[in-house]
VMD Tcl script that draws the C-alpha trace (Angstrom):
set ca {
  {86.01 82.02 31.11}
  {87.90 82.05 27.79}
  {84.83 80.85 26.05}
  {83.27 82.64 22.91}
  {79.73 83.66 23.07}
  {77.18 82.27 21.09}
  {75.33 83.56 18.61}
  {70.88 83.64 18.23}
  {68.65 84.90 16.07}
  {66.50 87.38 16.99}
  {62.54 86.72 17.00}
  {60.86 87.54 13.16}
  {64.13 87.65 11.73}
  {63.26 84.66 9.38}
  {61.03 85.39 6.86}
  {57.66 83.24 6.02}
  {54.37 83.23 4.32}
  {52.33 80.48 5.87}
  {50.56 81.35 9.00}
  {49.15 77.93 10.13}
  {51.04 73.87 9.12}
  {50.38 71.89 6.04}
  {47.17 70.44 5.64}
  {46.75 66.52 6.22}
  {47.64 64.77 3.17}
  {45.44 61.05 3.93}
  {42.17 63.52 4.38}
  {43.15 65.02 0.46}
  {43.61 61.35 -0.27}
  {40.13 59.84 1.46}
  {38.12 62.84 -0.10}
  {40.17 62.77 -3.54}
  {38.16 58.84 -3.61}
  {34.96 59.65 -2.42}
  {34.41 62.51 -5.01}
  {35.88 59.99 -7.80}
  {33.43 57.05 -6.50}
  {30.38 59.68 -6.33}
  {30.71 60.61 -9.92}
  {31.77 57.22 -11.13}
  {35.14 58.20 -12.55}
  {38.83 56.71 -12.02}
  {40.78 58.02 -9.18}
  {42.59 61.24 -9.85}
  {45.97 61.16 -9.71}
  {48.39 63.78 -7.34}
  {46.36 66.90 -7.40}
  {47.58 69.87 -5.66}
  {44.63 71.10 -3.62}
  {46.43 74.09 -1.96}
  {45.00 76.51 -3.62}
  {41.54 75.19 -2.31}
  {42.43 76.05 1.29}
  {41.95 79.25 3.05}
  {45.16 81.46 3.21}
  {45.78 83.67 6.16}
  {49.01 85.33 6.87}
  {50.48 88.76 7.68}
  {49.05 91.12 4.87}
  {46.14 88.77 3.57}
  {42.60 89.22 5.01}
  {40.76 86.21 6.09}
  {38.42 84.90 3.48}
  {34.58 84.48 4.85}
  {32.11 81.38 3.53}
  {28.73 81.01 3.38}
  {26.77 77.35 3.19}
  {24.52 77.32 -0.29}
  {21.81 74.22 -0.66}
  {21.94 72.89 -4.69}
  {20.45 69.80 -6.40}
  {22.14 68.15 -8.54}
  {21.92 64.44 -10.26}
  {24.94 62.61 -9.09}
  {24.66 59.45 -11.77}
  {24.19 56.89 -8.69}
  {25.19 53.28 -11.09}
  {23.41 50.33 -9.07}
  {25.78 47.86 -11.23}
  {28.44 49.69 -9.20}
  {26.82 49.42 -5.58}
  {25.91 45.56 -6.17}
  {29.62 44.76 -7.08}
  {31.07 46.90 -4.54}
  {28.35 46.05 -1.75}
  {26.92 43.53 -1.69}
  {28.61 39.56 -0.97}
  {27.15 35.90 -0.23}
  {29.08 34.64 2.67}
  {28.21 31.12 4.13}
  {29.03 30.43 7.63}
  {29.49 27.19 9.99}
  {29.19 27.15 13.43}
  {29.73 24.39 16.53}
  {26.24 25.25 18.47}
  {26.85 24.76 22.27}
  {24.47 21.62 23.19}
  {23.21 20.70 27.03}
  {21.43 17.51 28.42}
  {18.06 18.78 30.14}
  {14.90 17.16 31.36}
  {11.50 18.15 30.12}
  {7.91 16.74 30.19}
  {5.62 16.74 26.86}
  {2.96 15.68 24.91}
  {4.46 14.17 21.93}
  {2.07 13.77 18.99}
  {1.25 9.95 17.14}
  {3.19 8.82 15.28}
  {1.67 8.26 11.41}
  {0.73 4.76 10.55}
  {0.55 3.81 7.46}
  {-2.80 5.56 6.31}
  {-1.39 8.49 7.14}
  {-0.07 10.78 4.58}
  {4.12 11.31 5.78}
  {6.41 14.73 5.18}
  {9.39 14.78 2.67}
  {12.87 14.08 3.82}
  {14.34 16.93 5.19}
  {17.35 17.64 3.21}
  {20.59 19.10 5.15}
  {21.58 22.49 3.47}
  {25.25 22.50 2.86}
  {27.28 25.33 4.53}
  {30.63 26.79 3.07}
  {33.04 29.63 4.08}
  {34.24 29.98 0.39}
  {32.12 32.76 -1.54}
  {29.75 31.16 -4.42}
  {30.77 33.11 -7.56}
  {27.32 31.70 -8.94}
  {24.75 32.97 -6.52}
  {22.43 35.46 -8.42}
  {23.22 39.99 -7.86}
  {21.10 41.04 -4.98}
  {18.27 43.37 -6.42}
  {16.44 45.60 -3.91}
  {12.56 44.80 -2.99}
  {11.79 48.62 -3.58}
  {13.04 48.40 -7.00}
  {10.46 45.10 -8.12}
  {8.13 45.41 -5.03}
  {5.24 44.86 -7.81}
  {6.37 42.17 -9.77}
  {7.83 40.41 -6.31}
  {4.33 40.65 -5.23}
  {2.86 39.15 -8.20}
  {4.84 35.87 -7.76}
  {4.25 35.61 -4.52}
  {0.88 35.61 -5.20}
  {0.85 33.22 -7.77}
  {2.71 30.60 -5.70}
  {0.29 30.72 -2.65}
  {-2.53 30.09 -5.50}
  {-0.48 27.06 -6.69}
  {-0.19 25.74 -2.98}
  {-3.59 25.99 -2.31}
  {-4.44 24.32 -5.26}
  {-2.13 21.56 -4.25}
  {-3.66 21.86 -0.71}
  {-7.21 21.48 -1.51}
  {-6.42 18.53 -4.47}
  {-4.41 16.70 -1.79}
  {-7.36 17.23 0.75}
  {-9.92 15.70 -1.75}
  {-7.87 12.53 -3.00}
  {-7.64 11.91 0.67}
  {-11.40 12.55 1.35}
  {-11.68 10.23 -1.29}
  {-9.56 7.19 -0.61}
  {-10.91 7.77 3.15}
  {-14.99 7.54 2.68}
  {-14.57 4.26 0.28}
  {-15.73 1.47 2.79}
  {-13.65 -1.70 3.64}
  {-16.00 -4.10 2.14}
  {-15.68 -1.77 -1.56}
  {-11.81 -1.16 -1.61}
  {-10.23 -3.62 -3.76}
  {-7.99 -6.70 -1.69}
  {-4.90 -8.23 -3.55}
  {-2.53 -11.03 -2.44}
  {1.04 -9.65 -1.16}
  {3.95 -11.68 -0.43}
  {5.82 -11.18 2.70}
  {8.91 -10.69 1.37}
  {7.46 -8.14 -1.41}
  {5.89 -6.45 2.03}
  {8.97 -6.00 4.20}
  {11.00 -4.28 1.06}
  {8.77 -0.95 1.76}
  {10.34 -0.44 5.21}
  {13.87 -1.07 4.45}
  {14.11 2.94 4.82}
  {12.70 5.36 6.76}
  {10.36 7.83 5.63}
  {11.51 10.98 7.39}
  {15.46 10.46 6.53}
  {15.32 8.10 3.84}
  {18.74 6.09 5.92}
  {17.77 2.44 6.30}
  {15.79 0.74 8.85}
  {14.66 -1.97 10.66}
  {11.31 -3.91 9.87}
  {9.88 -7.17 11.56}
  {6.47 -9.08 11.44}
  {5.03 -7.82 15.47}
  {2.09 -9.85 15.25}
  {-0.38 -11.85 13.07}
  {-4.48 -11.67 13.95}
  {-6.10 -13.61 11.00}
  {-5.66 -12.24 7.63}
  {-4.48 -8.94 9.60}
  {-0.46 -8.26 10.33}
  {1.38 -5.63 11.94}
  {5.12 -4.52 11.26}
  {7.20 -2.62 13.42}
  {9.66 -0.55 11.59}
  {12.68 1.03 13.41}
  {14.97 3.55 11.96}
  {18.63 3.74 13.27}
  {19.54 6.65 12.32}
  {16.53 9.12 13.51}
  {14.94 7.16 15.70}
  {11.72 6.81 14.01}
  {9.18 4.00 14.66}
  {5.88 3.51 14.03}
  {3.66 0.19 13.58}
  {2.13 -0.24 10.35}
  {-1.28 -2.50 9.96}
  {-2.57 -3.98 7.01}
  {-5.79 -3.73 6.88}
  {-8.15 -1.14 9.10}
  {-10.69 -2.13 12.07}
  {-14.68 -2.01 12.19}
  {-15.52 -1.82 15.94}
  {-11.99 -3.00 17.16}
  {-12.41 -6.26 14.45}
  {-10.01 -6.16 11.32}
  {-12.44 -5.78 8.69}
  {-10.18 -8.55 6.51}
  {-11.35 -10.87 8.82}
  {-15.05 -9.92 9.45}
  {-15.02 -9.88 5.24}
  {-13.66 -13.20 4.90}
  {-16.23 -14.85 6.80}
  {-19.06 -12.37 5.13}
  {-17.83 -13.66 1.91}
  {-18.26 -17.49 3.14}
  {-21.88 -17.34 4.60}
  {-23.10 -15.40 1.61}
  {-21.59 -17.06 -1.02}
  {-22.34 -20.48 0.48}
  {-19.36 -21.73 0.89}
  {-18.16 -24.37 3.27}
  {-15.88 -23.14 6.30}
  {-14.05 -26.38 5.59}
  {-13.30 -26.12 2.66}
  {-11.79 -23.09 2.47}
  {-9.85 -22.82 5.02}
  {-8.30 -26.10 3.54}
  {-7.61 -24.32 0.30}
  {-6.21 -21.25 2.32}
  {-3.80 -23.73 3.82}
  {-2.34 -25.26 0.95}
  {-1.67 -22.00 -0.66}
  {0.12 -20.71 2.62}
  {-2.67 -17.83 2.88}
  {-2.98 -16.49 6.79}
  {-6.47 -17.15 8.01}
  {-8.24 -17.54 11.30}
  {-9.77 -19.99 12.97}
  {-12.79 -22.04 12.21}
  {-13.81 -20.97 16.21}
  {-13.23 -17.18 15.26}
  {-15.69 -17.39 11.74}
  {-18.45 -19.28 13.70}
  {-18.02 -16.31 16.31}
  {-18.32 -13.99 13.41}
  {-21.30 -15.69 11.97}
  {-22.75 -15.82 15.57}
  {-22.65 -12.38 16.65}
  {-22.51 -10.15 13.28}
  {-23.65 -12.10 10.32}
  {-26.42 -14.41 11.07}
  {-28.62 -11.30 13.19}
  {-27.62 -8.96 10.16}
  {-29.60 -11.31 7.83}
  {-32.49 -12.06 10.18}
  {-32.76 -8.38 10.10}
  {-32.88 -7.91 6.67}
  {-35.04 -10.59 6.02}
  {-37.82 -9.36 8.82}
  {-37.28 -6.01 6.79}
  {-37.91 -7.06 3.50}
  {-41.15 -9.39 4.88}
  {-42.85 -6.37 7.03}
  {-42.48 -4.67 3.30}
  {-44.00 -7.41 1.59}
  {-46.67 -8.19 4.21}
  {-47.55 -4.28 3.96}
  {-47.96 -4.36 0.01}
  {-50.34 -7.21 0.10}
  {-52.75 -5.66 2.56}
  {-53.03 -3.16 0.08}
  {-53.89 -5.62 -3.16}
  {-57.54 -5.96 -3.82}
  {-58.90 -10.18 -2.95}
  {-56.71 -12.56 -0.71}
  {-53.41 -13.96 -1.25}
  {-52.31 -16.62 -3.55}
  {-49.58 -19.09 -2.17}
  {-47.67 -21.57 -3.22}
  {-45.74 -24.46 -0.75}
  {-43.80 -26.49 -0.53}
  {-41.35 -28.56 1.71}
  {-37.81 -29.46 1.18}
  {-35.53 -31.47 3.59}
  {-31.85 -31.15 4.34}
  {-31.41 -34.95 3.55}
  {-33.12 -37.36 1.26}
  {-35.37 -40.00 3.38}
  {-36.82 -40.24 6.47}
  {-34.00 -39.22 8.82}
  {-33.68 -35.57 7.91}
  {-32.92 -33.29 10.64}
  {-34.28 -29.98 9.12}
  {-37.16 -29.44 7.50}
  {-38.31 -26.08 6.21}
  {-41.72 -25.11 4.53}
  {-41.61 -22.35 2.25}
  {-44.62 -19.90 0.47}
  {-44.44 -17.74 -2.18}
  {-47.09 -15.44 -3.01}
  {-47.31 -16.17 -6.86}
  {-49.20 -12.15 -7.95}
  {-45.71 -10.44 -6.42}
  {-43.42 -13.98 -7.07}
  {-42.06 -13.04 -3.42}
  {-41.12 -15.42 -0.71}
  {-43.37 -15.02 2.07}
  {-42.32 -17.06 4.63}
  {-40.00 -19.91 5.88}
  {-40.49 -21.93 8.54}
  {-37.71 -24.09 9.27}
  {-38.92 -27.13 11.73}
  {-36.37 -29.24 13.43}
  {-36.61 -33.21 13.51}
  {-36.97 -33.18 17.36}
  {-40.18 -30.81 17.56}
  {-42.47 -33.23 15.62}
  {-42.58 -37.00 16.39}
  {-40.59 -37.83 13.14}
  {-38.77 -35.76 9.85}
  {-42.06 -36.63 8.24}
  {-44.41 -34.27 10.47}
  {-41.92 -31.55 9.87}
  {-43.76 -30.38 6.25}
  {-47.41 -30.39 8.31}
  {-45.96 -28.49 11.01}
  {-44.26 -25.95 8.53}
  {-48.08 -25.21 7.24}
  {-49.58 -24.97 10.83}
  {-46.64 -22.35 11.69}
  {-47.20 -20.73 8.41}
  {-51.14 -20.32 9.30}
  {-50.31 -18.85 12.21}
  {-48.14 -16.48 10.45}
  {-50.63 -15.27 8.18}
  {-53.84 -15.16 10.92}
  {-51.08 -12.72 12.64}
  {-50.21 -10.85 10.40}
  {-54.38 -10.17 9.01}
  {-53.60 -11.69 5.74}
  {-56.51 -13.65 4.11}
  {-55.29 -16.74 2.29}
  {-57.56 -16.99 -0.74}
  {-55.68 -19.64 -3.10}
  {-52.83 -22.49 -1.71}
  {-50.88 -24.80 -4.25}
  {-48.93 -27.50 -2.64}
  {-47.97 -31.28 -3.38}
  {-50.15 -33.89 -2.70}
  {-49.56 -34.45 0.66}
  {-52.12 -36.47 2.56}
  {-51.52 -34.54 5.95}
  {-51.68 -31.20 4.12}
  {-54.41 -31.76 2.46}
  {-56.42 -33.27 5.10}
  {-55.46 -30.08 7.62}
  {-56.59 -27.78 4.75}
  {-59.97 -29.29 4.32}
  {-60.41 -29.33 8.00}
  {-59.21 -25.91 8.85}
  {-58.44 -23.71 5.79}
  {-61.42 -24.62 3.73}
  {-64.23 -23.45 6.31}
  {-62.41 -20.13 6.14}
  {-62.72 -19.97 2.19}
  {-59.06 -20.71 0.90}
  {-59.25 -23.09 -1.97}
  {-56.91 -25.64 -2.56}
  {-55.24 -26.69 -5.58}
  {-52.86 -29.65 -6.88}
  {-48.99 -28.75 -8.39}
  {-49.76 -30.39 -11.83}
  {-45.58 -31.06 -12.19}
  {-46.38 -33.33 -8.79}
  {-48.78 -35.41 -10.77}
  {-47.55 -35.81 -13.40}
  {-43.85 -36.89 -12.01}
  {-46.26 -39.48 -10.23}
  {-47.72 -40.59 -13.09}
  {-44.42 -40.62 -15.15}
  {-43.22 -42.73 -12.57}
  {-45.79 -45.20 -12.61}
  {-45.69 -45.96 -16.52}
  {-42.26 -46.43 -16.14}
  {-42.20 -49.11 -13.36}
  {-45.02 -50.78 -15.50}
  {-43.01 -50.57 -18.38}
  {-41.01 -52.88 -17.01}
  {-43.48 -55.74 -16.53}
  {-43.62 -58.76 -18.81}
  {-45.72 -58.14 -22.01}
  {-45.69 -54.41 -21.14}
  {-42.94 -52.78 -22.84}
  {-45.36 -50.51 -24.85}
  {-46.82 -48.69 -22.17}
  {-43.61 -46.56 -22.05}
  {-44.39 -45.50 -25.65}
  {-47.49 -43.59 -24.29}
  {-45.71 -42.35 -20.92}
  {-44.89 -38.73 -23.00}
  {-48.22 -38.56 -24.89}
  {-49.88 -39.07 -21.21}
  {-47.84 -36.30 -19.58}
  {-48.69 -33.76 -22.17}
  {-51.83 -34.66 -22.09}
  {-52.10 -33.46 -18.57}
  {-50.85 -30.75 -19.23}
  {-52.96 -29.38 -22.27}
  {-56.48 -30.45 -20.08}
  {-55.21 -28.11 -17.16}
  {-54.76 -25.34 -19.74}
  {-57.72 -25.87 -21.50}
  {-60.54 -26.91 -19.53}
  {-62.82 -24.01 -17.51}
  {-61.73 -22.95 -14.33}
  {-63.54 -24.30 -11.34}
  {-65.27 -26.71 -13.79}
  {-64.38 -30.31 -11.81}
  {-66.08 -32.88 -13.68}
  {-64.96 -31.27 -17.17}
  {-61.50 -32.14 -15.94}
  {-62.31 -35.97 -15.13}
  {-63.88 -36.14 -18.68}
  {-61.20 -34.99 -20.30}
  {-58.46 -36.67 -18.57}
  {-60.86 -40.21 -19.08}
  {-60.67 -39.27 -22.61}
  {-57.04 -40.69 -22.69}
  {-58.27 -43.81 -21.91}
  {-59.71 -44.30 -25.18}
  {-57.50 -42.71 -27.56}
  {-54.57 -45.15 -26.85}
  {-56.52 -47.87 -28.23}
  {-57.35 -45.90 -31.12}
  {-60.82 -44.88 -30.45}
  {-61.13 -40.64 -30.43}
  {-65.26 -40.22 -30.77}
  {-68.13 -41.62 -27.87}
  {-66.15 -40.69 -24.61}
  {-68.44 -38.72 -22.36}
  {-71.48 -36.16 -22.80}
  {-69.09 -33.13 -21.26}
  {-66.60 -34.16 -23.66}
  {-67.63 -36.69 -26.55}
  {-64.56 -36.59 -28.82}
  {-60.83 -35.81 -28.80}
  {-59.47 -32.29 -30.19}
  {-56.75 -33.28 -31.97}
  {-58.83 -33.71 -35.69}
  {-57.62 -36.52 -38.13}
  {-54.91 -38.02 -37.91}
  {-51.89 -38.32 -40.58}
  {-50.19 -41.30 -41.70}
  {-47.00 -40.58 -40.08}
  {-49.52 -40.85 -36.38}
  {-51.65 -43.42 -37.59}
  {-48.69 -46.07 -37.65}
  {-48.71 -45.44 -33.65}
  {-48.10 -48.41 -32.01}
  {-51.75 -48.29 -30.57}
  {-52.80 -50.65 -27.98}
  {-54.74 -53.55 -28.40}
  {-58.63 -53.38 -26.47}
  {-58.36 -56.40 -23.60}
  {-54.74 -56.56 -23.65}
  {-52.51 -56.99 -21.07}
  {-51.26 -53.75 -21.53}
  {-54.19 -52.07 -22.23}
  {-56.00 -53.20 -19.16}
  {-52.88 -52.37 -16.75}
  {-52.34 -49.33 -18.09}
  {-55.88 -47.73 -18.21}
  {-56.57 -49.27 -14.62}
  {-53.47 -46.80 -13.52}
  {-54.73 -43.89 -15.37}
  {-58.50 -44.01 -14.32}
  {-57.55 -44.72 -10.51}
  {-60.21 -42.83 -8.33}
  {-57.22 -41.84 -6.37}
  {-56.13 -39.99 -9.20}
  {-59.47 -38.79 -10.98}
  {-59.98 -37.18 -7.59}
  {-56.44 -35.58 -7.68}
  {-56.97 -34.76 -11.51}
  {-60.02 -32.75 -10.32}
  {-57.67 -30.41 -7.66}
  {-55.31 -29.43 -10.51}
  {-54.09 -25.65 -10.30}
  {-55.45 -24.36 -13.33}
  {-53.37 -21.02 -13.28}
  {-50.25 -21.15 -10.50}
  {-48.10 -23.75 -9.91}
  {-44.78 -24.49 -7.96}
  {-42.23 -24.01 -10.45}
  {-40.75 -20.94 -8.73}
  {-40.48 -22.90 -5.81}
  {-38.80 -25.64 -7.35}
  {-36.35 -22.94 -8.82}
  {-36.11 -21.41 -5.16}
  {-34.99 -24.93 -3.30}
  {-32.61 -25.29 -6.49}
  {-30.78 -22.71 -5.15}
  {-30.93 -23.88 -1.77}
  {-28.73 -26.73 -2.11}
  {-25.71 -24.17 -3.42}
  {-26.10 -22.63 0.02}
  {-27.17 -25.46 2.31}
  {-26.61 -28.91 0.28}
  {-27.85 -31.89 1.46}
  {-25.86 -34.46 3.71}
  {-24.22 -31.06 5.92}
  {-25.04 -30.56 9.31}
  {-25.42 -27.01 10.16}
  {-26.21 -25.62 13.30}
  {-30.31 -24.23 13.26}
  {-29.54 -20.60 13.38}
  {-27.01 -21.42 10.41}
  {-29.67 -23.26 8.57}
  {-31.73 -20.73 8.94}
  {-29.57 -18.13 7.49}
  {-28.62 -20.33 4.76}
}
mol new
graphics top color blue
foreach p $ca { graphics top sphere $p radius 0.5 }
foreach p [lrange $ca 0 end-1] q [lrange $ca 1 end] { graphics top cylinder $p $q radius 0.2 }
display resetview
């Protein structure tokens, strides 16, 4: 068609040497780095690797490998892999929350004995690394000394465990009535619940209720929801033991109820009631000393069967008001060999036909205590009280009991009798003698034989005489006075004159037969003075001119 014909090369006409393409330069690249990091050299730079591949083509054979197993040490550099490898990366995430409903036991709440947790304290999360946090070290590397720390700390914890565990033990077996008390102001109380416990945000705290010395506060925390009702003081037998103290502390110290409660009151100190203490002392503290008291007498009453010879007592009455209208009237015994109180009877005014009778029918209870109880009554020391004495001759005498005179009784009588004379016209000199004549009493009850009656009378006639200044010729048992001769100082005595008015008053009242035959009863060993120490103490518990109730008085 006009059109010139184009020209082609024929097939093998251009010459070559490579039989197969190029190998891929990023796999030279990505094994050029890995050999580098391996050895822990630099990157190496462009590096024909050509000659490191197999060549094939026309006129060269094909070149044959074979795989060989070395060992070699490579020079792995941990500094390298914790640089390289290891990163601390903190995260934050938005965790997908759903209302459900659920049933559970939820546990108590503490109180305030019981011991609370730490705050929790958030841990803060951040997406920026933390250049500071510490290189990661492999647990293979340090598995021993890892191990050793470990073990160290769970000593230390139990330690702390078993030291927490005790001082709780400790403050928990120390009983109400031993724990110390102290006197806390409201507003110093309410300050420890301004925050809560578990998040330490602040809270709400009000006074829930008052029982007595015991409160309870509520305390409410806004932010976590916390509550819990703190007490004050614990409970023995669903009674705050504040309370049940407080009125133990009144009976036994002998306080008045009154009286403190008014003092309570000024000072702004939350108390009870006077209806809730006489409950107390009703149905806990009165039956806990009648307990101990029956206790302690069944003890008693047990060693003195086993003492050789009868019992030696020593009563007396005592009255819970001066006079004849007393409503109480309580006869008490103490056996003098032990210096133990015995028994109490405690007679009101409406069982006898008037306060008077209730001394006699003390003793008459108190016989019938003793006949009960097998106790044989050798030796009694009382007053010199007619109706005593006379039951005692009639009923305890047959049996074998002697009875003896309290020589301070007699001689408080005489004392009293010198001193109303004293008074008399022309008889002002009779109260000179009155202290001579009291120790003289007491020296003839020391001195003179036991048992031996009429060497008593002799001696105490004896008296009679010496006042007037006349100390030889008294008796045949006793024919002279003791004292030897006389000095100047008591020669200038102001002695009595024989025939005097005086004189003749005054040895009339000392040589009465009602008191030569009381002189003759005088205990020559006991007497009452622990008694009179006994009823001394009384009055701080149950003073005169107080009406208590009987089981009170008792108590008391």
């Amino acid at each position: 068609m006009g059109l010139k014909k184009q020209n082609h090369l024929l097939p093998g006409a251009v010459p070559t040497i490579h039989s197969q393409p190029e190998a891929n330069s990023s796999l030279l690249k990505d094994y050029e780095e890995a050999s580098c990091l391996a050895v822990g050299s630099e990157p190496i730079g462009d590096l024909d690797l050509s000659d490191l591949m197999p060549e094939t083509g026309p006129g060269n054979e094909e070149r044959k490998f074979n795989n060989v197993g070395i060992q070699c040490d490579i020079g792995f550099v941990w500094s390298e892999l914790r640089r390289k490898c290891v990163t601390s990366v903190g995260t934050q995430v938005e965790p997908v929350i759903t209302d459900s409903e659920v049933q559970c036991e939820i546990t108590l709440i503490p109180t305030c004995s019981t011991p609370l947790c730490s705050p929790v304290k958030s841990v803060g999360c951040h997406s920026d690394d933390d250049n500071k946090d510490q290189d990661y070290i492999p647990s293979n590397l340090f598995s021993a000394e890892v191990m050793e720390e470990e073990e160290e700390e769970e000593k230390k914890s139990q330690k702390t465990e078993e030291n927490e565990r005790i001082i709780y033990s400790k403050k928990g077996s120390v009983p109400p009535q031993s724990e110390s008390k102290f006197i806390v102001f409201l507003s110093c109380l309410l300050q420890l619940f301004e925050f809560c416990p578990l998040c330490t945000e602040p809270a709400t705290a009000e006074v829930s209720s008052v029982c007595g010395t015991l409160i309870h506060v509520t305390q409410k925390c806004l932010t976590c929801s916390y509550a819990r009702v703190w007490r004050s003081q614990p409970y023995i037998k669903k009674i705050p033991a504040g309370n049940l103290l407080l009125s133990a502390a009144i009976l036994y110290s002998g306080s008045m109820i009154s009286q403190t409660l008014r003092m309570l009151k000024i000072m702004k100190i939350q108390c009870f009631s006077r209806q809730i203490y006489h409950k107390h002392q009703r149905n806990y503290l009165i039956p806990i000393i009648v307990q101990m008291w029956k206790e302690e007498q069944e003890k008693l009453v047990e060693r003195l069967s086993n003492l050789e010879g009868g019992i030696v007592l020593s009563g007396d009455g005592r009255s819970d008001s001066p006079g004849h209208s007393a409503k109480y009237g309580a006869f008490t015994v103490i056996e003098q060999r032990t210096n133990k109180v015995l028994d109490v009877q405690l007679v009101q005014s409406n069982e006898v036909p008037n306060s008077y009778w209730c001394e006699h029918e003390g003793l008459i209870r108190m016989e019938a205590f003793l006949a009960n109880k097998n106790l044989d009554l050798d030796v009694i020391i009382t007053d010199r009280n007619r109706q005593n004495a006379a039951h005692i001759r009639r009923n305890m005498a047959p049996k074998g009991t002697k009875h003896y005179y309290d020589i301070w009784h007699i001689a408080k009588g005489i004392g009293k009798k010198i001193d109303a004379l004293a008074k008399q016209k022309d008889c002002e000199n009779a109260g000179l003698w009155r202290r001579s004549i009291v120790n003289h009493l007491y020296w003839i009850a020391a001195t003179a034989p036991e048992g031996d009656e009429d060497m008593l009378e002799a001696m105490w006639k004896s008296v009679s005489n010496h006042i007037q200044d006349v100390h030889d010729g008294h008796s045949e048992l006793y024919p002279e006075c003791a004292h030897g001769p006389l000095d100047e100082d008591e020669q200038d005595k102001e002695w009595l004159q024989p025939s005097s008015k005086v004189c003749e008053k005054l040895t009339d009242l000392l040589l009465n037969k009602s008191l030569l035959k009381d002189i003759k009863m005088i205990s020559p060993q006991y007497q009452t003075s622990s008694l009179k120490a006994l009823h001394s103490l009384d009055i701080i518990f149950a003073p005169k001119h107080t009406a208590f109730a009987f089981l009170a008085m008792y108590a008391r």
